[in-house]
N, C-alpha and C positions, 0 to 999 in steps of 0.2 A: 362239265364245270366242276372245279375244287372247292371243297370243301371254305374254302376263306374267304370263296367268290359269287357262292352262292345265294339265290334271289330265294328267302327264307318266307314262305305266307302261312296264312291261317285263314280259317273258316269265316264268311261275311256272320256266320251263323253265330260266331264265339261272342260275340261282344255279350255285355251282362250276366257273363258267368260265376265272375267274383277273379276275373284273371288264367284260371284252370283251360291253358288251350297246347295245341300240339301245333305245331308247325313243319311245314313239307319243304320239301325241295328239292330240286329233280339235280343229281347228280350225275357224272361220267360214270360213278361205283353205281348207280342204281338209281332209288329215291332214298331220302334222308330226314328222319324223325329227329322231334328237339322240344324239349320244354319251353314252353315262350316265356317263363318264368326264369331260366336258366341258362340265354343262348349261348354262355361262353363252356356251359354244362359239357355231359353226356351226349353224343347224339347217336343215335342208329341208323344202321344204312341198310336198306333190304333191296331186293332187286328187283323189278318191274313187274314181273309178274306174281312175286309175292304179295306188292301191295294192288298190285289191282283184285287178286282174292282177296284181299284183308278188305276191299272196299264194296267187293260185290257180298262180301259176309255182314258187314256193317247195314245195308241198304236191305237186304233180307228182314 
C-alpha cells in the first residue's frame, strides 16, 4: 500500500498522553512511522524486520 493510501493507527494505550503518540502503518516499502501530531509531516519507513526488533526491544 502507498504511502497516500495508507490505514495510519496508534496505540488503544496513547489516549491521555497530552497527544505525544507515533503512528504505524504497514506499507509495500516496509512499516511506516509518523507523528500523529504532524500527519502531513516527516514519516519513516523501516522494513519489517527492523521494526519487529524495535518491538521485541520495546516489550523487553
Amino acid at each position: 500500500m502507498g504511502r497516500s493510501r495508507a490505514a495510519w493507527r496508534k496505540s488503544s494505550r496513547s489516549s491521555g498522553n497530552g497527544g505525544n503518540c507515533v503512528e504505524v502503518a504497514e506499507l509495500t516499502s516496509g512499516i511506516g512511522l509518523r507523528d500523529s501530531k504532524d500527519p502531513d509531516g516527516p514519516k519513516l519507513v523501516v522494513s519489517r524486520d527492523a521494526f519487529a526488533a524495535l518491538v521485541a526491544d520495546l516489550k523487553r
